[in-house]
C-alpha positions as CSV (number, residue, x, y, z in Angstrom):
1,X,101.0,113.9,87.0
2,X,98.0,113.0,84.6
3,X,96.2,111.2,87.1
4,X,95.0,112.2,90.3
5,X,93.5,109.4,92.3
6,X,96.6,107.0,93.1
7,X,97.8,103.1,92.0
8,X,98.6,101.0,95.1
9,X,100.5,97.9,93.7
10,X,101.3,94.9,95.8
11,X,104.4,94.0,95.4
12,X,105.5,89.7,94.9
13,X,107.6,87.6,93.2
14,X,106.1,88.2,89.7
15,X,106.9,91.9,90.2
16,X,109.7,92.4,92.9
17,X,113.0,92.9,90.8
18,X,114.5,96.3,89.8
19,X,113.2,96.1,86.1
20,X,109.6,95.3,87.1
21,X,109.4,97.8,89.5
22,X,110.8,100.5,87.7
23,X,108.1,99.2,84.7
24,X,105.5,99.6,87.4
25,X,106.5,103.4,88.8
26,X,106.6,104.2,84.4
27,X,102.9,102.8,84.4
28,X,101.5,104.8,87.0
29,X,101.8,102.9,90.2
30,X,102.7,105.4,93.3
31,X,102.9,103.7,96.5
32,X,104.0,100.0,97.0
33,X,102.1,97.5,99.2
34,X,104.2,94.5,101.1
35,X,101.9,92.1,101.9
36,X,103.4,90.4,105.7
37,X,100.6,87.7,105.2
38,X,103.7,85.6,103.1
39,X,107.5,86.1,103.2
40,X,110.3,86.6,105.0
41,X,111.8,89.5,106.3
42,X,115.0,89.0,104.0
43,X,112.6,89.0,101.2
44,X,110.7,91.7,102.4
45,X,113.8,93.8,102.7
46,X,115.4,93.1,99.3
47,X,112.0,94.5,97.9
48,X,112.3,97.4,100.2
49,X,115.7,97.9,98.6
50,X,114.5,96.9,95.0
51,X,112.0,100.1,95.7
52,X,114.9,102.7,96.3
53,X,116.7,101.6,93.3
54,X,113.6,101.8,91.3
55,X,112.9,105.3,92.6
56,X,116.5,106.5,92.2
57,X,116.7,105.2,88.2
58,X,113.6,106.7,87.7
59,X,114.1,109.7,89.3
60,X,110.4,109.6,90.8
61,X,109.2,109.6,94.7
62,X,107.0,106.4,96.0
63,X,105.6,105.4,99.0
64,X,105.7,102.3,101.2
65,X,103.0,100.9,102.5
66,X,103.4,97.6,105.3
67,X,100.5,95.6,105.2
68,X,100.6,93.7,108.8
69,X,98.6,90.0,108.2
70,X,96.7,90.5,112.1
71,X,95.0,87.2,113.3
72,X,93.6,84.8,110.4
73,X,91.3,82.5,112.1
74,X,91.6,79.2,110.0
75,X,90.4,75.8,110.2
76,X,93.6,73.3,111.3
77,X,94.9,70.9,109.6
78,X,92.5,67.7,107.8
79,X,93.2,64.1,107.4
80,X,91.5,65.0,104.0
81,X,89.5,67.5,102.0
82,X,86.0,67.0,103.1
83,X,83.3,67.2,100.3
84,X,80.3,69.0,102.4
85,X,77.2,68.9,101.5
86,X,74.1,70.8,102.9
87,X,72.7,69.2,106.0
88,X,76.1,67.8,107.3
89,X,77.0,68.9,110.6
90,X,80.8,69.8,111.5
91,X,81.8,69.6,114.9
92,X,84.3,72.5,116.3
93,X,86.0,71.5,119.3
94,X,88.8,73.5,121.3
95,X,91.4,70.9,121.8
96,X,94.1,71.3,118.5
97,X,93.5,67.9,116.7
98,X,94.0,67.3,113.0
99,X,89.9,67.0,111.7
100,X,88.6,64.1,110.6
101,X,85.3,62.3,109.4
102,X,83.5,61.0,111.9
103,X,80.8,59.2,110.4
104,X,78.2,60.4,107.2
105,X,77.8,63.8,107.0
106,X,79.1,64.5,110.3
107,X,83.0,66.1,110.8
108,X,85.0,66.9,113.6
109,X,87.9,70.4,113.4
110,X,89.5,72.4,115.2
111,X,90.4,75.7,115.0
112,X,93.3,77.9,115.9
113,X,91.8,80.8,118.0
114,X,89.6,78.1,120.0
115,X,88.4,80.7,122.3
116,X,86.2,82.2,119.8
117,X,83.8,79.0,120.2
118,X,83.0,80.1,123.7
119,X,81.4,83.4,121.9
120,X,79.0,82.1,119.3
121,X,75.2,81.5,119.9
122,X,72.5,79.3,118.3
123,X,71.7,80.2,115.1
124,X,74.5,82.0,114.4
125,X,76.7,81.7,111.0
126,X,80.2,80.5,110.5
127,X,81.6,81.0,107.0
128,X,84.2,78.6,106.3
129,X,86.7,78.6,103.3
130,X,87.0,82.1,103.2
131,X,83.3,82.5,103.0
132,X,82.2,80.4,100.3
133,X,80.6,77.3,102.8
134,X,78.1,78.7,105.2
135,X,77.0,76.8,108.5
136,X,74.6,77.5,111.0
137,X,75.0,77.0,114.6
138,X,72.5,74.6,115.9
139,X,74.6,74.1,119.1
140,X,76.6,75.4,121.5
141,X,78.8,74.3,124.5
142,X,82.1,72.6,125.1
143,X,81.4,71.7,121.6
144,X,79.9,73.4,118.8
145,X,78.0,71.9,115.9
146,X,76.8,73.8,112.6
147,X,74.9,72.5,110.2
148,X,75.9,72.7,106.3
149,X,73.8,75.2,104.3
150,X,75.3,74.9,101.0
151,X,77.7,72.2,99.4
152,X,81.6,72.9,99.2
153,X,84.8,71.4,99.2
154,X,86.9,72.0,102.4
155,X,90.7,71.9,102.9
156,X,93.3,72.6,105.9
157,X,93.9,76.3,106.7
158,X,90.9,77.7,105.0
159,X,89.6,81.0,106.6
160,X,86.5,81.1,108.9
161,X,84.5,84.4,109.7
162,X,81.6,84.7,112.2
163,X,79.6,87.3,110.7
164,X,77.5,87.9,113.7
165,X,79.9,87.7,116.5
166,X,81.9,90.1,118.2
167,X,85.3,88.1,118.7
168,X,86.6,90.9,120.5
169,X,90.7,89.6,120.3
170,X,93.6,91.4,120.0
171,X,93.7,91.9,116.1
172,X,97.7,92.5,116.6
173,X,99.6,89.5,117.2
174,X,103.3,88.6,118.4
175,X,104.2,88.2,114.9
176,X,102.6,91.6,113.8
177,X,104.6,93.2,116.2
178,X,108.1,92.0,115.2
179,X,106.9,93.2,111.8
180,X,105.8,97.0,113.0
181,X,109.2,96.4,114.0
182,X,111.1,95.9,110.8
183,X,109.0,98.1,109.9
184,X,110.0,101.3,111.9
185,X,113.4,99.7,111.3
186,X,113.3,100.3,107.6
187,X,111.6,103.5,107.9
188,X,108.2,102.2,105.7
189,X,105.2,104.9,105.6
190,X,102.6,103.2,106.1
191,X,101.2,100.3,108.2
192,X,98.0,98.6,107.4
193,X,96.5,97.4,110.6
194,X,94.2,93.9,109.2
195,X,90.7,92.8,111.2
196,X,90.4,96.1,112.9
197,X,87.4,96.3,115.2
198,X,87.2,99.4,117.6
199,X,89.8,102.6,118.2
200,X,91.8,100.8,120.8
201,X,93.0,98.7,118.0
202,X,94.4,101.6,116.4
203,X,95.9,103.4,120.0
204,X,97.3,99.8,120.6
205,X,99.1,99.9,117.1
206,X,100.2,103.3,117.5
207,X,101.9,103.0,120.7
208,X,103.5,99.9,118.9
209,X,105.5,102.9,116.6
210,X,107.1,104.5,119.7
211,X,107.3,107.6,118.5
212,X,108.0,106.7,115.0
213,X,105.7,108.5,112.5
214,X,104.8,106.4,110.2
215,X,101.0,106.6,109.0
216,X,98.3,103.8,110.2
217,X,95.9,102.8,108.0
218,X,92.8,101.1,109.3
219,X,91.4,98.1,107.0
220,X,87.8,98.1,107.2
221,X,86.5,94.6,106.7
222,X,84.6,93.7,109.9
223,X,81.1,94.3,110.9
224,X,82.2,95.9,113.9
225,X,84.7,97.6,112.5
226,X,81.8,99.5,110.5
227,X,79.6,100.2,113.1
228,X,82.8,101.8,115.1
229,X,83.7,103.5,112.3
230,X,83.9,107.0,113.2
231,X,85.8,106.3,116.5
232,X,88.3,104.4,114.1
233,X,88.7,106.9,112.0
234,X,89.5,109.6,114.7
235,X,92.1,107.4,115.8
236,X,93.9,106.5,112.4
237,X,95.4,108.3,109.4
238,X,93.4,106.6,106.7
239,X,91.6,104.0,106.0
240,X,91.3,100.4,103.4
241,X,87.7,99.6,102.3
242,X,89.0,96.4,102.0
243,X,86.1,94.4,100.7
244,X,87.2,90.9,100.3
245,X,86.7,90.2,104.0
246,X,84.0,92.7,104.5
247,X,82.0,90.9,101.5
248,X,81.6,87.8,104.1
249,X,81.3,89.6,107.1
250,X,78.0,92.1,105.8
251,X,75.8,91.0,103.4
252,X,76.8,91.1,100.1
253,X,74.4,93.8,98.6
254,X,75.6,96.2,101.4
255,X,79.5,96.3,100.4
256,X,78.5,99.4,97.8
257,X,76.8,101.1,100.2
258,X,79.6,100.7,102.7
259,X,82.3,101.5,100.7
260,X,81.0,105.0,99.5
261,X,80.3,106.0,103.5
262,X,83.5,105.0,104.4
263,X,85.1,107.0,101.3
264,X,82.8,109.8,102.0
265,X,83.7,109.8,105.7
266,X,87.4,109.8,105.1
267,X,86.8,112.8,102.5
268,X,85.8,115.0,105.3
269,X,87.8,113.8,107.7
270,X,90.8,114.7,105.7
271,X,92.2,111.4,105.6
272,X,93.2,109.0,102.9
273,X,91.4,106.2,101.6
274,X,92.1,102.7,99.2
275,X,89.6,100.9,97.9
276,X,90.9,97.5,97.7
277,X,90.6,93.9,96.9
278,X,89.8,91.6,93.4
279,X,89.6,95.6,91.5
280,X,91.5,93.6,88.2
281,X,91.1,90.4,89.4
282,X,91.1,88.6,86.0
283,X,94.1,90.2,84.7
284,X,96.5,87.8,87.2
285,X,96.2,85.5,84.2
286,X,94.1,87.6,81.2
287,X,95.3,90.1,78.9
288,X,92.5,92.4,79.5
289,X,90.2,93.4,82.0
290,X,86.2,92.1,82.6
291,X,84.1,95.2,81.7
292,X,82.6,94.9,85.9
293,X,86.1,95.2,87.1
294,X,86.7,98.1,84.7
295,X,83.3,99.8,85.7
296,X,84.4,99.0,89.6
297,X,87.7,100.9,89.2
298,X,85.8,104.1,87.5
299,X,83.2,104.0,90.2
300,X,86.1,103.8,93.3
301,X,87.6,106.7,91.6
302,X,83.9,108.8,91.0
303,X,83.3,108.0,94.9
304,X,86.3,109.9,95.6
305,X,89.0,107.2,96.7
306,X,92.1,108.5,97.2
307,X,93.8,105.2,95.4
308,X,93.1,101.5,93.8
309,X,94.9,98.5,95.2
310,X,95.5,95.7,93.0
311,X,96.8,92.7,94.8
312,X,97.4,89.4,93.1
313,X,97.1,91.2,89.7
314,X,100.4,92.9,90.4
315,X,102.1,90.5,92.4
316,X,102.1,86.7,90.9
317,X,100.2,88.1,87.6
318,X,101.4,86.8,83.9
319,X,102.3,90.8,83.3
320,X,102.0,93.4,86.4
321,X,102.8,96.1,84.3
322,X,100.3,95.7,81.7
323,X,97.5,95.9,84.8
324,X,98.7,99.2,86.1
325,X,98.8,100.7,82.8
326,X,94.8,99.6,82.7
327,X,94.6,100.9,85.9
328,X,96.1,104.1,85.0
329,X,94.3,104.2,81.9
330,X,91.1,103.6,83.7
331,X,91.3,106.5,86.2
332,X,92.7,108.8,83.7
333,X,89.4,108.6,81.5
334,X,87.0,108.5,84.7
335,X,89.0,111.8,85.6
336,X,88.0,113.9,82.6
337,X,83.8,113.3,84.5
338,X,85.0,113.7,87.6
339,X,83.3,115.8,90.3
340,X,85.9,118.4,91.2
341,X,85.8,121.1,93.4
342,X,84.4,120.9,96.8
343,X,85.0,124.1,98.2
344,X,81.4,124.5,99.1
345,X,80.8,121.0,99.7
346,X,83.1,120.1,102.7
347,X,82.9,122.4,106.4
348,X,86.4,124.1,107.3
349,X,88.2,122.1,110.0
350,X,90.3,125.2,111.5
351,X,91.7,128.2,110.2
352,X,94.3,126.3,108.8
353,X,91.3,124.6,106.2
354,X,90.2,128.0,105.4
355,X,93.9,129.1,104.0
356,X,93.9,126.1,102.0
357,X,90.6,125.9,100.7
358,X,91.3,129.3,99.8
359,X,94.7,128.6,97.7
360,X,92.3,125.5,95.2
361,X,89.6,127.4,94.5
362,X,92.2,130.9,93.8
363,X,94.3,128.0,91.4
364,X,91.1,126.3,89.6
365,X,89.4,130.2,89.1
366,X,92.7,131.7,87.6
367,X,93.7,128.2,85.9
368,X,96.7,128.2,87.4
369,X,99.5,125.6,86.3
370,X,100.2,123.9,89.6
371,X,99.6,124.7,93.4
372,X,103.2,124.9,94.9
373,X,102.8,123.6,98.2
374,X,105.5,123.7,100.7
375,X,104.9,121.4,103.4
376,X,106.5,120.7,106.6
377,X,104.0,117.7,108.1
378,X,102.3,117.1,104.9
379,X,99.0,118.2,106.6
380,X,98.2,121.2,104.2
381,X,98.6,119.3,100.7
382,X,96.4,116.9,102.3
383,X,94.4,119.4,103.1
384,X,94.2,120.9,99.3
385,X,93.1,117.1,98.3
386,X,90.4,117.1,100.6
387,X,88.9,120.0,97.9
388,X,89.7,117.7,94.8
389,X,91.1,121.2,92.7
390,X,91.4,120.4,88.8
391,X,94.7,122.5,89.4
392,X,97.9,120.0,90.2
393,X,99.4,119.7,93.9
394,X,102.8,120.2,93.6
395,X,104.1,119.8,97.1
396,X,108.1,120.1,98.1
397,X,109.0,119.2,102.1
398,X,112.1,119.8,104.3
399,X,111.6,116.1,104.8
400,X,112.0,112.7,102.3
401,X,109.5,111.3,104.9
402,X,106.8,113.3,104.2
403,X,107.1,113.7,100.1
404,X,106.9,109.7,100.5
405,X,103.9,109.4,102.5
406,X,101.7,112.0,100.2
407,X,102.2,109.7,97.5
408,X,98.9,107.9,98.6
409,X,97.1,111.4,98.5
410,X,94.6,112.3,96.1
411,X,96.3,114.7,93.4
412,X,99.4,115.2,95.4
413,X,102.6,114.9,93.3
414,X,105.8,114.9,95.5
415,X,108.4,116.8,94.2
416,X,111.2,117.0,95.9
417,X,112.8,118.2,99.4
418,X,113.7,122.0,100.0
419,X,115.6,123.1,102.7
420,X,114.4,125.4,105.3
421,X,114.9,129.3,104.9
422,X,113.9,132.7,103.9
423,X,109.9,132.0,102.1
424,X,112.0,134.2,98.8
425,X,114.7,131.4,98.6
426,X,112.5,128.7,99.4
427,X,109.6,129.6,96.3
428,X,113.3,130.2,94.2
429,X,114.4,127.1,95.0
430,X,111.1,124.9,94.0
431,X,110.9,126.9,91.1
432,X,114.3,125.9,89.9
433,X,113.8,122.2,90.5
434,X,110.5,122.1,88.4
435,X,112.5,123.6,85.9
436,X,115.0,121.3,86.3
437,X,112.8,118.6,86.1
438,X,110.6,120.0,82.5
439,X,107.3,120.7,85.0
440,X,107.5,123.8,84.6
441,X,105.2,126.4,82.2
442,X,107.3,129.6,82.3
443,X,104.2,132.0,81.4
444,X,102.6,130.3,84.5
445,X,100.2,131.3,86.8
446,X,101.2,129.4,89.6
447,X,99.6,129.7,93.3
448,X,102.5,129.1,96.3
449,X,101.6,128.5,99.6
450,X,104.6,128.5,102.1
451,X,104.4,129.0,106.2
452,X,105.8,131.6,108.4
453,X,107.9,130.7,110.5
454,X,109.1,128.3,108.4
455,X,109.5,124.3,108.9
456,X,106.8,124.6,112.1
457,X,103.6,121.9,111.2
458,X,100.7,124.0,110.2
459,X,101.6,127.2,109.9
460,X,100.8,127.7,106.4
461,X,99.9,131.3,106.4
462,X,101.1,132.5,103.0
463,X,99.4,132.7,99.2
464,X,100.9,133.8,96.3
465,X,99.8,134.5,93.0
466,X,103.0,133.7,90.7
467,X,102.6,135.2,87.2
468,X,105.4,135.4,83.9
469,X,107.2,138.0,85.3
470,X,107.3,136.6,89.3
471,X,108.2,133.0,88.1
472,X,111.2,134.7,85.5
473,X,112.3,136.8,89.0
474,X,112.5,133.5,91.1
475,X,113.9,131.3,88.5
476,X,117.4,134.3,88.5
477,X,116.9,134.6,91.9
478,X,120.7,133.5,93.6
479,X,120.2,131.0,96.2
């Protein structure tokens, strides 16, 4: 409860046991990320497990967050690595052959989504290796030949982007959805949906969940995908700046730029946002972070990201642990200049915003300990985020689902599940548990908010203003 903005951790086989999780929770990390790009669903599911143990020894709430691989376009297999230099031309053909020299400076591949080729135009760029060769298409046809612009070693598999063209494919494949499957299965929060490009994306993933309600987060890291972005956004429940992709898709010097408009955008759309990808990169085998990557984490958090993914840092790093403490250290100082309260700064989105606009800035006026919020959908402490109060969100839920899922909000702690009943019981009852749990400052003030009827999604309708004597009257109150 020290920090506000929120530690996504990847989860692999440097950090999936018991021990290393529970390590990981102790540092700071609030919502784990399994990566579908690699493992089984055996291992994928004795992580899952690994989690609840975690959470249950440490007596703390995480989330779950499903990150679904979507369609890698990759180069196929090479007789050998080809040592490029600028000037050579490589052939891409649409029959599936294993690539081969040809002659000097001249290549033949193939690669595995060979319609793409039939999209392309002259003078057009294909990135190959993940984006560290770049070709230019000097033809186009049954074949098409780019020419080499910079030197680099390429090998079989490597990722291709085409920065320029609209592939326009479905970015959820017959793998990804036997995954969504598991995934509803196993009852995960979140699904990230990879190499999204326009909302139907997002409306074909969600009728994927059949009803389930897990959260969809959109990764942002195709052109397209940012010039669609508000239509995305309408149609998903957060989104991932995820940069690494993006980086090779939009110029370079634009990734900044793009990453605070997206944050911004999901701000006041009331929806969370990760910045992701290389964040700590240098602590999968150092000690101690670069000063960039420390200055890159403050600046994430000072845009307003609702949480910090670290990737290979936490899952085949020398010491996960030690990188989400940095983390956590990191956002903790960048909190004490952060730019809180934006009660005047965002416009209400229904009378339901108003209440709990309201309840922050009556909690950050009076200083109030904590804002107890009791949430049926999670919608209203996500809500309260969307203000940034200095004052804690304490929110309790009818449902484990939801406490889970908040765990990726901005200043959200999930407390614990409260059943349903009278709103006297119900502000007894949380008070008791923080009590239970040492949260709680007797001499208070605390602010409540509770709905009436109770347990129906967004009808928050109630503030209280809990002082000494209130919380002591709750606290004997028989339940």
């Amino acid at each position: 409860m020290d920090k506000k903005t929120k530690i996504l951790a990847t989860l692999g086989p440097k950090s999936d046991t018991v021990e290393i999780i529970e390590d990981l929770i102790k540092a700071g990390a609030n919502i784990f990320r399994l990566n579908f790009s690699h493992g089984s669903h055996e291992y994928h599911l004795q992580t899952l497990n690994n989690i609840k143990i975690a959470m249950k020894n440490t007596d703390t709430t995480v989330g779950v967050l499903q990150d679904i691989s979507g369609p890698k376009v990759r180069i196929g297999d090479l007789t050998e690595h080809f040592i490029l230099e600028i000037n050579d031309e490589i052939t891409f053909i649409k029959d599936e052959i294993v690539g081969y020299k040809k002659e000097d400076n001249k290549y033949i591949v193939s690669i595995n989504y060979p319609e793409l080729l039939q999209k392309v135009k002259i003078n057009e760029y294909i990135y190959l290796y993940d984006g560290t060769i770049r070709a230019k298409i000097i033809q186009v046809g049954n074949e098409i030949i780019a020419k080499i612009e910079n030197a680099g070693i390429l090998s079989s598999r490597k990722g291709i982007n085409f920065p320029n063209t609209v592939i326009d494919i479905n970015v959820i494949t017959k793998k990804d959805e036997i995954d969504i499957a598991w995934g509803i299965e196993n009852k995960v929060d979140y699904f990230a949906i990879s190499f999204v490009q326009n909302k139907e994306d997002m409306l074909h993933a969600r009728k994927l969940l059949n009803g389930y309600k897990g959260k969809l987060i959109a990764k942002i890291e195709k052109f397209d995908a940012v010039s669609n972005i508000d239509e995305i956004l309408e149609a998903s429940d957060g989104l991932m700046v995820a940069r690494g992709d993006l980086g090779i898709e939009v110029p370079y010097y634009e990734v900044p730029n793009i990453q605070k408009k997206l944050i911004k955008k999901a701000n006041e759309a009331s929806k969370p946002v990760i910045t992701a990808t290389q964040m700590l990169l240098s602590m999968t085998t150092n000690e101690r972070a670069t000063r960039a990557e420390i200055s890159d984490v403050a600046n994430a958090v000072l845009d307003g990201t609702d949480a910090v993914m670290l990737s290979e840092e936490s899952a085949i790093g020398t010491n996960p642990a030690n990188v989400v403490e940095t983390m956590s250290n990191i956002i903790r100082n960048t909190e004490k200049i952060y730019n809180y309260v934006k009660q005047y700064k965002m416009n209400y989105l229904d009378t339901s915003d108003v209440i709990q606009a309201t309840a922050t800035k009556l909690a950050d006026d009076i200083n109030a300990k904590g804002i107890l919020a009791l949430t049926s959908s999670g919608q209203s402490a996500i809500r309260m985020s969307r203000y940034r109060p200095k004052t804690p969100i304490l929110a309790f839920s009818h449902k484990k689902k939801v406490l889970s899922s908040l765990c990726l909000v901005w200043g959200v702690n999930a407390i614990a599940t409260v059943k349903e009943g009278h709103s006297s019981k119900m502000i007894g009852k949380m008070l008791k548990i923080l009590n239970e749990k040492n949260l709680l400052d007797k001499k208070g003030p605390y602010i409540v908010t509770v709905g009436y009827p109770a347990g129906v999604p967004g009808s928050t309708n109630i503030i209280k203003v809990l002082n000494q004597s209130e919380i002591l009257y709750y606290l004997n109150l028989k339940l």
